[in-house]
ZAMARGU-4260 file (C-alpha; in steps of 0.2 Angstrom, whole numbers, plus 5000, padded with zeros to 4 digits):
<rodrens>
0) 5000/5000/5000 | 5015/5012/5005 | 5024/5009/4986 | 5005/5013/4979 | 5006/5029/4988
5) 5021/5035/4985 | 5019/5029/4966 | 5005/5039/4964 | 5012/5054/4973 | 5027/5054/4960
10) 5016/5052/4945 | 5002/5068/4952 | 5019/5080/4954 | 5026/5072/4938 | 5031/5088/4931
15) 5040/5097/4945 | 5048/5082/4947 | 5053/5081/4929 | 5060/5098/4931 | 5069/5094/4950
20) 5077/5080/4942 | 5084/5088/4925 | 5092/5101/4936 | 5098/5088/4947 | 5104/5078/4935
25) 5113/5088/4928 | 5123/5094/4943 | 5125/5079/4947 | 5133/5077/4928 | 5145/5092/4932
30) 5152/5085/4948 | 5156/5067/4939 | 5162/5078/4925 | 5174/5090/4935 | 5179/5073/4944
35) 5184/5060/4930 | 5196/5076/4921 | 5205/5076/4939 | 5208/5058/4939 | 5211/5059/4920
40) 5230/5051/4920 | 5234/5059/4901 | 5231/5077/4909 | 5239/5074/4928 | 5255/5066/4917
45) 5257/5080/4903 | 5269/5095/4906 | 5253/5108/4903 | 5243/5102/4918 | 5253/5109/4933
50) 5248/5107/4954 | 5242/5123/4951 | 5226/5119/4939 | 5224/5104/4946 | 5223/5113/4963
55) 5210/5125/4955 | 5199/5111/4946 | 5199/5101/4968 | 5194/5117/4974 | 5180/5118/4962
60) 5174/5102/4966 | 5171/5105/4982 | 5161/5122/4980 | 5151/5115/4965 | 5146/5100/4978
65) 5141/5111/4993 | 5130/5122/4981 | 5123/5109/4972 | 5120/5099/4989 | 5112/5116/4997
70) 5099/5118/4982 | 5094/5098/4983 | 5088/5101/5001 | 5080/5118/4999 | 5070/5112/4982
75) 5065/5096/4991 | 5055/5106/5003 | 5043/5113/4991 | 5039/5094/4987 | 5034/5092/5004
80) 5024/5106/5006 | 5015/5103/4992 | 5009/5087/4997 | 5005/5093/5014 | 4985/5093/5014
85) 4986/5074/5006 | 4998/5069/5022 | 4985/5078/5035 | 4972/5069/5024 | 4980/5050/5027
90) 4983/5056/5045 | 4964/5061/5048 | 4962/5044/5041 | 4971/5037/5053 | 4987/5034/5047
95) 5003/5039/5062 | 5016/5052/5060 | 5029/5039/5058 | 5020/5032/5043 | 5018/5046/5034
100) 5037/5052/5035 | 5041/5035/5029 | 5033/5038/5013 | 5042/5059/5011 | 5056/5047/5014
105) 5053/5035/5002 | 5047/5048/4988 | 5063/5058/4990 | 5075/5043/4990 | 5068/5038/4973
110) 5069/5053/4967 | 5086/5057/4973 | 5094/5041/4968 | 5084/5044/4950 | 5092/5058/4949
115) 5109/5053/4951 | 5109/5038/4941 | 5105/5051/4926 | 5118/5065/4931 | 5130/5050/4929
120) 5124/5043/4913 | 5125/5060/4905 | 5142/5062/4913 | 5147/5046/4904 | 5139/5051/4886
125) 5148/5068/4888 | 5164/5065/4895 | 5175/5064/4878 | 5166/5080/4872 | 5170/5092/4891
130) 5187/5085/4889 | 5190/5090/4872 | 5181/5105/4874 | 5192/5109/4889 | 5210/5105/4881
135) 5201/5115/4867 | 5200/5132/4875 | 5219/5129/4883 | 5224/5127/4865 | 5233/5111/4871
140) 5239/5098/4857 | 5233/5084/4865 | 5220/5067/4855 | 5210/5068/4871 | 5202/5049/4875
145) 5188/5043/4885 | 5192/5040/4902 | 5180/5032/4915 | 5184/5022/4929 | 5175/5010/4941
150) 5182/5020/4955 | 5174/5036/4949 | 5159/5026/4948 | 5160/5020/4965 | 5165/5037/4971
155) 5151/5046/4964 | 5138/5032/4969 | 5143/5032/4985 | 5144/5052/4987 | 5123/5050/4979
160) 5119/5036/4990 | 5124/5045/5005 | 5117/5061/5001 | 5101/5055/4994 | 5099/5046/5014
165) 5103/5062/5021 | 5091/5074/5010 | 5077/5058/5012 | 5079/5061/5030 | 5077/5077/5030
170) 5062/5074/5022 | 5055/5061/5033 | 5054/5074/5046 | 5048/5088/5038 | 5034/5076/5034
175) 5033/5069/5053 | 5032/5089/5058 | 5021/5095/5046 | 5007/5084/5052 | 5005/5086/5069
180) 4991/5093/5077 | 4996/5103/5092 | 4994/5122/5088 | 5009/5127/5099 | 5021/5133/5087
185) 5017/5148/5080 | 5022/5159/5063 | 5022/5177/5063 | 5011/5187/5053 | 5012/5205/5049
190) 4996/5215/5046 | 4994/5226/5032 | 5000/5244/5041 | 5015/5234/5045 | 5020/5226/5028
195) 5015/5244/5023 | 5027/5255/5033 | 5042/5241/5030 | 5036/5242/5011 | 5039/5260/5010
200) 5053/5257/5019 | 5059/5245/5007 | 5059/5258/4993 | 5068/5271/5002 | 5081/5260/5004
205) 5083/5253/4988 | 5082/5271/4981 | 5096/5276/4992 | 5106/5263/4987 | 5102/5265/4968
210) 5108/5286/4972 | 5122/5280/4981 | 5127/5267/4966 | 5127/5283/4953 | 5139/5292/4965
215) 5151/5280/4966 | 5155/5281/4948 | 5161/5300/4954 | 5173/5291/4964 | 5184/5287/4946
220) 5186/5306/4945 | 5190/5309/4962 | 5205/5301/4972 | 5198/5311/4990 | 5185/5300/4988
225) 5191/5282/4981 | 5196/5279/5000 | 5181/5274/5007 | 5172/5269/4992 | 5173/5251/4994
230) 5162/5252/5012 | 5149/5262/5003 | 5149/5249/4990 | 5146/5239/5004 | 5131/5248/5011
235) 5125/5247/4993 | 5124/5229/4995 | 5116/5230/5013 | 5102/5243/5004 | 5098/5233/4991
240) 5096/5215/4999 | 5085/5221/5013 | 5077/5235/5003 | 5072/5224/4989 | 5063/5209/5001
245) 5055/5224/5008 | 5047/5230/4994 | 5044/5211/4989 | 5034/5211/5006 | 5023/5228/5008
250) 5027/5238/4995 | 5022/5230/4978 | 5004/5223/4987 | 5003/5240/4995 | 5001/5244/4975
255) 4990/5232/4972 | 4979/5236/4984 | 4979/5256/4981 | 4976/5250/4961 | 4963/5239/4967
260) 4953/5254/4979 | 4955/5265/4965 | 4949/5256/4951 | 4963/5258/4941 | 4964/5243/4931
265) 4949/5239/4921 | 4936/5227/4929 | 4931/5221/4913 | 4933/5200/4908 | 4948/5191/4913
270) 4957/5211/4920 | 4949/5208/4938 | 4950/5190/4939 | 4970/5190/4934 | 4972/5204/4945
275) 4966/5196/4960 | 4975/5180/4956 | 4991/5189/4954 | 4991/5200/4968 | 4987/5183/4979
280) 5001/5173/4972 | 5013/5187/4974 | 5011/5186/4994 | 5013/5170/4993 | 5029/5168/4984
285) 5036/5184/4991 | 5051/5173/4999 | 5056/5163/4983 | 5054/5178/4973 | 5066/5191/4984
290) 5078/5172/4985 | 5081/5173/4965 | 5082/5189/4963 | 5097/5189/4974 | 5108/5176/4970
295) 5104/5181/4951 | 5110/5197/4955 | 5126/5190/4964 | 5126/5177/4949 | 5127/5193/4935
300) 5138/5202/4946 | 5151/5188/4947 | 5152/5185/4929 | 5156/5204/4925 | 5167/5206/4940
305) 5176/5188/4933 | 5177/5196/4914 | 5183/5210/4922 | 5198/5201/4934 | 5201/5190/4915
310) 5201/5209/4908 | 5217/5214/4920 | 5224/5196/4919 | 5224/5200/4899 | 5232/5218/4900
315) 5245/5214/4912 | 5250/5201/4899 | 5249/5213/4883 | 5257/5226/4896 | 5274/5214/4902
320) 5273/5207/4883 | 5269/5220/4869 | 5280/5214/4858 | 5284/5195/4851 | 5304/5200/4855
325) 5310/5213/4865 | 5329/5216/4869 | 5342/5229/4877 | 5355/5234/4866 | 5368/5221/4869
330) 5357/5207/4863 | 5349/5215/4846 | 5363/5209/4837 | 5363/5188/4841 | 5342/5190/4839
335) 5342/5199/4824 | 5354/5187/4814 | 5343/5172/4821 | 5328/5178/4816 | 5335/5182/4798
340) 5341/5163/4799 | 5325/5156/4805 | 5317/5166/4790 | 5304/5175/4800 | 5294/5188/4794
345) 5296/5201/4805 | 5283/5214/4800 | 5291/5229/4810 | 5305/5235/4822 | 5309/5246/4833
350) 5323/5255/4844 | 5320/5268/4856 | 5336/5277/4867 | 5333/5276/4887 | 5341/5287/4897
355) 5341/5282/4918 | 5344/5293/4934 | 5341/5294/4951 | 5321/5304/4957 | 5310/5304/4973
360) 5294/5311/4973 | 5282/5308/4988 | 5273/5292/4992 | 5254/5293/4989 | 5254/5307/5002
365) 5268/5302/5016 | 5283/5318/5016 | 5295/5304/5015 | 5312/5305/5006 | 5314/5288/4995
370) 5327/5290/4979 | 5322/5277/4966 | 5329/5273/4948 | 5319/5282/4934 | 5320/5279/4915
375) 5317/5291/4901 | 5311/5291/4884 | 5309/5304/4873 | 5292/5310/4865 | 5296/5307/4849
380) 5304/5291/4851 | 5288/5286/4860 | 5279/5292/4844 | 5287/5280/4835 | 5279/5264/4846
385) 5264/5254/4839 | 5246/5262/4841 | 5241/5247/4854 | 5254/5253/4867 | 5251/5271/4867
390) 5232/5269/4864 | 5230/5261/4884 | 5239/5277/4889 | 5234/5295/4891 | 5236/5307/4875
395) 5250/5319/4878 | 5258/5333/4865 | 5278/5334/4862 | 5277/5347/4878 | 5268/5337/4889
400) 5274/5324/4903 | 5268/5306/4905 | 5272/5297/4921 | 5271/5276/4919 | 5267/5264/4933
405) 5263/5246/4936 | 5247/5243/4932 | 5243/5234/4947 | 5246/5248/4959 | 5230/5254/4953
410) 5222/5244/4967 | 5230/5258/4978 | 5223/5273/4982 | 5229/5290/4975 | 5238/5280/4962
415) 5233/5294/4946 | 5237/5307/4960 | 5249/5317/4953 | 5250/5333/4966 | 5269/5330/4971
420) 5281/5333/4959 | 5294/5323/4953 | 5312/5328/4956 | 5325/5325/4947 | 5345/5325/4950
425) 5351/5339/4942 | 5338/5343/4930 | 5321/5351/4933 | 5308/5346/4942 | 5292/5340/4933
430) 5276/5347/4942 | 5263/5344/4928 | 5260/5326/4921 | 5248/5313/4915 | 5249/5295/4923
435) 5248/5279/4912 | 5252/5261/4914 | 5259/5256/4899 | 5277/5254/4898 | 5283/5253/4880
440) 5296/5237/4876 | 5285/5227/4893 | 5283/5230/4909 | 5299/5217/4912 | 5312/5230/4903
445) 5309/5244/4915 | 5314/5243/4934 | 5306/5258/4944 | 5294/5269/4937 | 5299/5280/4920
450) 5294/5297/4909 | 5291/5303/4891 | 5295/5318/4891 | 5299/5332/4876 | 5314/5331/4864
455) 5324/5348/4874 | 5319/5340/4890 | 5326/5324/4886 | 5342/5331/4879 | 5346/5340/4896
460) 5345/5325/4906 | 5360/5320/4913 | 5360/5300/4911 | 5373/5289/4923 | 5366/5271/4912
465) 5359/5272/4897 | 5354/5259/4884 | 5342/5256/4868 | 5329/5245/4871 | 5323/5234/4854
470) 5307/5227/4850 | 5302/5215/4834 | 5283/5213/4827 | 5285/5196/4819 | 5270/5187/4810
475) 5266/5172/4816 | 5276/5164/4830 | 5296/5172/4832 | 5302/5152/4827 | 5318/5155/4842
480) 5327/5137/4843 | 5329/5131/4860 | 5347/5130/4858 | 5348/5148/4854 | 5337/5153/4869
485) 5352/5142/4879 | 5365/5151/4872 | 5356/5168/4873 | 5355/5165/4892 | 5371/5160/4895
490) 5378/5177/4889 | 5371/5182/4905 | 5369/5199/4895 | 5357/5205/4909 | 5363/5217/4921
495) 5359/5227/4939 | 5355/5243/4943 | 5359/5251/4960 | 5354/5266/4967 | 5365/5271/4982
500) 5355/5284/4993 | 5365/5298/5000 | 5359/5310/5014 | 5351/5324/4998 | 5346/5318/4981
505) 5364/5327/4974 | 5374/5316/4983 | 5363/5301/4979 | 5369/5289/4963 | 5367/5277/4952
510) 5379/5261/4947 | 5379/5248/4936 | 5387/5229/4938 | 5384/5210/4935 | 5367/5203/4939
515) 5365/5192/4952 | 5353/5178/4956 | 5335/5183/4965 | 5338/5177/4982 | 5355/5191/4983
520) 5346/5206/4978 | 5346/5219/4990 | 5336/5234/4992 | 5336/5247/4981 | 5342/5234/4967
525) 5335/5235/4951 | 5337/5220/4938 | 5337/5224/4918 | 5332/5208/4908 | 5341/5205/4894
530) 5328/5200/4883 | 5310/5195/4883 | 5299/5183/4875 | 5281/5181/4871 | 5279/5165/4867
535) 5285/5158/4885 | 5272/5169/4892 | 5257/5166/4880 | 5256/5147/4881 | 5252/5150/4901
540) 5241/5163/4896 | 5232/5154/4885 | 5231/5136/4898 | 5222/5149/4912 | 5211/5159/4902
545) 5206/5143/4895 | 5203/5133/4910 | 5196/5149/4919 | 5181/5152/4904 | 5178/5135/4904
550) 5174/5135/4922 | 5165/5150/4921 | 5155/5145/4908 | 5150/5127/4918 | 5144/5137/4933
555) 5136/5150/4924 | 5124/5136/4914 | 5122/5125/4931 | 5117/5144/4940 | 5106/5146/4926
560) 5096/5130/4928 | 5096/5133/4947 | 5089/5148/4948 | 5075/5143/4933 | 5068/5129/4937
565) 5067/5138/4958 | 5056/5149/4950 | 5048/5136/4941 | 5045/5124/4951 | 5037/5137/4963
570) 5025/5142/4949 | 5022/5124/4947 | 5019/5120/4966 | 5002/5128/4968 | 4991/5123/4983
575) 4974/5114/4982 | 4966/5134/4986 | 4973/5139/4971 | 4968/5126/4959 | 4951/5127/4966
580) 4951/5146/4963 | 4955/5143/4945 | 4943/5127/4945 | 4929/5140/4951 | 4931/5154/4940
585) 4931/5140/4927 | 4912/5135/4934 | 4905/5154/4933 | 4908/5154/4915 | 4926/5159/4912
590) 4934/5149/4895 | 4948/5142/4893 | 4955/5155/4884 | 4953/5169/4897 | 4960/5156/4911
595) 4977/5155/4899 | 4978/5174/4898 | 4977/5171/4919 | 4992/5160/4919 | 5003/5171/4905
600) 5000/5186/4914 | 5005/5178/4931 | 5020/5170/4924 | 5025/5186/4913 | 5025/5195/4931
605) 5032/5182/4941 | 5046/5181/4931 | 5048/5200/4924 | 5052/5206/4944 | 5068/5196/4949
610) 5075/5200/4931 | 5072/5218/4933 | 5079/5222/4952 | 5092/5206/4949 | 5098/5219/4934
615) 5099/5235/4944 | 5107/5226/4960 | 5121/5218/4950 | 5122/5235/4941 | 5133/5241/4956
620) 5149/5228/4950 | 5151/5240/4936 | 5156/5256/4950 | 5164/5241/4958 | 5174/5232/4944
625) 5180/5253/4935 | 5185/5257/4953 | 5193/5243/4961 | 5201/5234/4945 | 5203/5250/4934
630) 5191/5242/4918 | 5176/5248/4910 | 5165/5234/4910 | 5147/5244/4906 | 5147/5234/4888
635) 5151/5214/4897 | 5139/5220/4909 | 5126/5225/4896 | 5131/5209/4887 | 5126/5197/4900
640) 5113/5207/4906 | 5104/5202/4887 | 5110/5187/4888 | 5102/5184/4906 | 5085/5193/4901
645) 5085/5180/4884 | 5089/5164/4894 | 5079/5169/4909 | 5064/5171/4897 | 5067/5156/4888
650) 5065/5147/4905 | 5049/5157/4910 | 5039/5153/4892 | 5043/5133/4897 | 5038/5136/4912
655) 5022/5146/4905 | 5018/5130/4894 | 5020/5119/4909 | 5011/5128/4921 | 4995/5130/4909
660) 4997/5113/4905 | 4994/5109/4922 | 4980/5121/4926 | 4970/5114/4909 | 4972/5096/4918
665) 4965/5101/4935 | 4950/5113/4929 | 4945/5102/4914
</rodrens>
C-alpha cells in the first residue's frame, strides 16, 4: 500500500519532478564531470597540467558540491509542502506520523537516487566532448580519449547514496512535523500597516542605494573619495538586499491594493480575475521571489566582475609582453641574425634610446624622502611605438609629461594622484603630468617607474646608464630554437642597477654591475632583463584563460538551471486553494482562453520582477569592477545582462507552457 502511495504521489507531481530532476541531474553530471578530468592520468601526466590547475579544478569540486548539495535540500521542501494537505488527509484517516514520514522518505529517496543515476549517465555520454572542449580552450595539442573508471563510479555512487539518505531524512521529518496537530508553534504574521510601513521602507532603501550606486562612479574622478568607496559599495549591498525583500513584502501589494481601491485597472473580463490572482500569488511567493532575485543578481555580478579580473589578467600580459621580441641593446645583434636565419617575417621593428637617473617624489601622500631609479624616453621616440601601446595610455603633446606605473598599483589609492612633483637629480623638476600604465618594450624591461618627456627636456638629462631597448613585430610565432634561447642565456647579457641613497638627492647615485641571482638582491636593486619573449608567456596565458572560461561558463549554465527551474517549480507547486480558485472561475463561466491569459499574465510578472531588480542590484559591480580593477565593464555587463533577460525568458515561456498545462488538467 506504501509503494501505491508514493507511486502515485510521484506520478500527480510528475512535472516538478521532471523539472527537479533535470536540474539535478545535471549537477550531478557536472560534479562526475569536473571529477573524471581530475583523475584523468593523460592530463595529471602531461607537462601543461601543473599542481596549480589541478589545485584550482579540487577546489571547484568541492564548492560546485556544497551548492549543488544546498539547492537539493531547499528544492526538496517545496515537494513536501506541496503534498501537505494529502499527508494531514492519510493522518485524519488514521494513518501515524511515523508512517507518513516514511513515505516523504521514500518519495525523495527515489527521486534522489533517480536523479543521480541520470547525472551520471549524461556524465558518461559527455565526457570525451568536456574533455575536448576543455583542452580546446587551453589550446593544448593533446587526442583527448575517454576515460571512466569504476572508481569514479563508486566514488560518485557512494557520494549519491549518502546524500540522497541524508536529503530523504530530511524529508521524513519535515513530513513527521508537518502533520502534527498541536497548535503550539506559531508563525508570525504582519498586518497590512505593518507590511506597509516596512514596504515604503523598502523603497527608500533601495532608492538610496540606487543614488548611492550613481555616486560612486564619481569616485573614478575623484582620488579624495576612492578611500572609502569600497564600504559604501558595501552599504550598497546592505540597501539593496533588505530593501528589495521589503518591497517584495509591503510595498508591491501596498500597489496592488491602492490600484485595486482606486479602480485603476479595468474590471472588465479576465482584467479583475487576473488581478486578484496575481496579487494573491505574489504574497505568497514573496520569499522565493526576493531568493532569485538575489543570487541572480550575485550570479550577473560575478560573471562581470570575473570578465573584468580576465580583463586585467589580459592587459598585464599585453602590458609585460607587447612585443613577440624585445631586447636591450647588447642582445639585438645575436636575435636579429637568428631571426634572419629562421626566416621569420618580421613585419616591424623598433629601437628607442633610454636614458636612467636617480628621482623621489612623495609616496601617495607620506613627506617621505625615497630615491628610486627612473628611465626616460623621449616624446618622439615614443611616437614612433605601435598604436596598441600608446592607445592604453593618456594622449599627451611633444610638451607634455607622462608618468608610467605598474598597472597593478592601481588597486592603491591616490595612484593617478599626481600633486607632488617629481624631482629630478640635476635637472628640473616636473610638476605637471599625465599618469599611464603602459610601459613601451614590457613592463619586464623597465625597473622603477619611467617618463616621456619632450625632445629639449630629454636632451638635458644627465643619464649615469643608458641603453636602447629593441622590439620585433614578427608574423606568426618568432620560430627561436631552443638552443639559441640556451645560448642567449648564457651570455648572462642581463645586468643590475643600483641606486645608492646619500643624505640629499645630489649626493645620491646610480651604478651599474653583473646581475646576480634573485635570492641576493638587496634593496634598492634594480634588475634589467636581457631579453623577453612572448611565446614563454602566451602558452600560460592561454592554459588559464582557457581553464578559467571553461569553468565559468560550467557554473554560469548550472546557476542558470538553478535559479529557473526555483522559479519554476514554485510556479508549478500551487496549493489545492489555488487550483480550486481557478477550478471555480472556470464554473461561473470563464473559458479556457481567458483562464490561459490568467496563467501568461501571472508567469510574465512572476518572472519580469527578479530580472528587473536582479539587473539593477548587479548594476553596482560595474562602480565596483571601473574602481577597484581600473576596467570599463558597462558593455560585458550589458552583454550578460541580454543574455540573462534572453535565457531567463526562455525558462519562464517553458515554464508558462508547463504551468498551463497543468492548470488545463486540473480545471478540465
Amino acid at each position: 500500500m506504501y509503494l501505491k502511495i508514493i507511486r502515485r504521489g510521484l506520478y500527480n507531481l510528475r512535472d516538478s519532478y521532471l523539472i527537479y530532476i533535470l536540474s539535478s541531474s545535471f549537477a550531478v553530471a557536472v560534479l562526475t564531470l569536473l571529477t573524471t578530468l581530475i583523475q584523468d592520468p593523460l592530463l595529471q601526466t602531461a607537462h601543461y597540467w601543473d599542481q596549480t590547475l589541478q589545485s584550482i579544478m579540487y577546489a571547484m569540486v568541492f564548492v560546485f558540491a556544497f551548492f549543488t548539495f544546498i539547492y537539493m535540500i531547499y528544492v526538496g521542501g517545496f515537494f513536501v509542502k506541496q503534498q501537505q494537505q494529502e499527508f494531514l488527509t492519510y493522518r485524519k484517516l488514521g494513518m501515524s506520523r511515523f508512517v507518513i514520514s516514511v513515505i516523504g522518505f521514500g518519495k525523495t529517496f527515489v527521486i534522489q537516487i533517480f536523479a543521480w543515476i541520470v547525472g551520471m549517465i549524461v556524465a558518461v555520454v559527455l565526457q570525451k566532448f568536456i574533455g575536448m572542449l576543455l583542452v580546446y580552450l587551453m589550446r593544448i595539442k593533446l587526442n583527448f580519449e575517454f576515460f571512466f573508471t569504476w572508481d569514479i563510479a563508486w566514488l560518485i555512487l557512494r557520494v549519491g547514496i549518502y546524500s540522497t539518505l541524508f536529503l530523504s531524512l530530511v524529508n521524513g521529518v519535515r513530513s513527521y512535523y508537518m502533520v502534527r496537530t498541536s497548535k503550539n508553534h506559531r508563525k508570525l504574521h504582519l498586518n497590512w500597516f505593518v507590511k506597509s510601513v516596512l514596504g515604503i521602507l523598502g523603497v527608500l532603501m533601495f532608492l538610496s542605494g540606487l543614488g548611492l550606486t550613481i555616486s560612486l562612479f564619481q569616485s573614478f574622478t575623484d582620488t579624495a573619495k576612492i578611500d572609502n568607496a569600497l564600504i559604501r559599495a558595501f552599504i550598497i549591498g546592505v540597501l539593496y538586499f533588505f530593501g528589495t525583500y521589503f518591497i517584495y513584502l509591503g510595498f508591491l501589494p501596498l500597489v496592488l491594493d491602492i490600484c485595486d481601491r482606486l479602480k485603476i485597472f479595468s474590471y472588465r473580463g479576465i482584467n479583475l480575475f487576473s488581478f486578484e490572482y496575481l496579487r494573491a500569488r505574489l504574497i505568497k511567493n514573496t520569499s522565493i521571489i526576493w531568493f532569485v532575485t538575489e543570487l541572480s543578481a550575485l550570479a550577473i555580478a560575478l560573471l562581470v566582475y570575473c570578465y573584468a579580473g580576465y580583463q586585467v589578467v589580459y592587459q598585464n600580459f599585453v602590458g609585460a609582453y607587447p612585443f613577440e621580441l624585445a631586447s636591450i641593446k647588447q642582445n639585438a645583434p645575436a636575435i636579429q641574425k637568428e631571426l634572419a636565419s629562421k626566416n621569420v617575417n618580421v613585419k616591424m621593428e623598433y629601437h628607442s634610446d633610454i636614458k636612467r637617473t636617480v628621482a623621489y617624489t612623495f609616496d601617495y601622500g607620506n613627506a617621505r624622502y625615497e630615491p628610486k631609479l627612473i628611465s626616460f624616453m623621449s616624446y618622439s621616440d615614443y611616437t614612433k611605438l605601435p598604436d596598441r601601446i600608446k592607445d592604453h595610455n593618456p594622449t599627451i603633446t611633444s610638451n607634455e609629461f607622462l608618468e608610467l606605473k605598474y598597472d597593478m598599483q592601481s588597486l592603491t589609492p591616490g595612484y593617478r594622484s599626481t600633486k607632488y612633483p617629481v624631482r629630478i637629480k640635476d635637472s628640473q623638476p616636473i610638476k605637471d603630468r599625465k599618469v599611464g600604465s603602459f610601459f613601451p618594450y614590457g613592463t619586464g624591461m623597465f625597473s622603477g617607474f619611467m617618463m616621456i618627456v619632450p625632445d629639449n627636456y630629454f636632451k638635458t638629462i644627465k643619464s649615469e646608464s643608458s641603453d636602447t631597448f629593441y622590439g620585433w613585430d614578427v608574423k606568426g610565432s618568432d620560430k627561436l630554437s631552443k638552443n639559441f634561447i640556451k645560448q642567449l642565456d648564457k651570455k648572462k647579457n642581463h645586468y643590475l642597477l643600483n641606486v645608492h641613497v646619500g643624505s640629499s638627492l645630489d649626493d645620491s647615485y646610480l651604478t651599474k654591475q653583473a646581475a646576480v641571482p634573485l635570492n641576493q638582491l638587496k634593496v634598492n636593486d634594480y634588475l634589467q632583463a636581457g631579453y623577453l619573449r612572448q611565446a614563454d608567456a602566451k602558452s600560460i596565458m592561454r592554459k588559464a584563460t582557457g581553464l578559467f572560461l571553461f569553468l565559468v561558463s560550467i557554473f554560469s549554465v548550472a546557476l542558470l538551471i538553478a535559479l529557473g527551474s526555483l522559479l519554476t517549480l514554485k510556479v508549478l507547486l500551487r496549493d489545492d486553494y489555488e487550483w480550486r480558485q481557478l477550478k471555480t472561475l472556470k464554473k461561473i463561466g470563464m473559458t479556457n482562453q481567458e483562464l490561459k491569459q490568467i496563467v501568461k499574465r501571472e508567469t510574465k510578472f512572476l518572472f519580469a520582477i527578479p530580472m528587473t531588480f536582479a539587473l539593477i542590484q548587479s548594476f553596482l559591480v560595474v562602480g565596483v569592477a571601473n574602481l577597484s580593477v581600473n576596467q570599463p565593464t558597462f558593455i560585458p555587463f550589458l552583454l550578460i545582462g541580454i543574455a540573462y533577460l534572453v535565457l531567463y525568458g526562455l525558462v519562464g515561456f517553458l515554464t508558462y507552457i508547463l504551468s498551463w498545462r497543468g492548470v488545463r488538467q486540473k480545471i478540465n
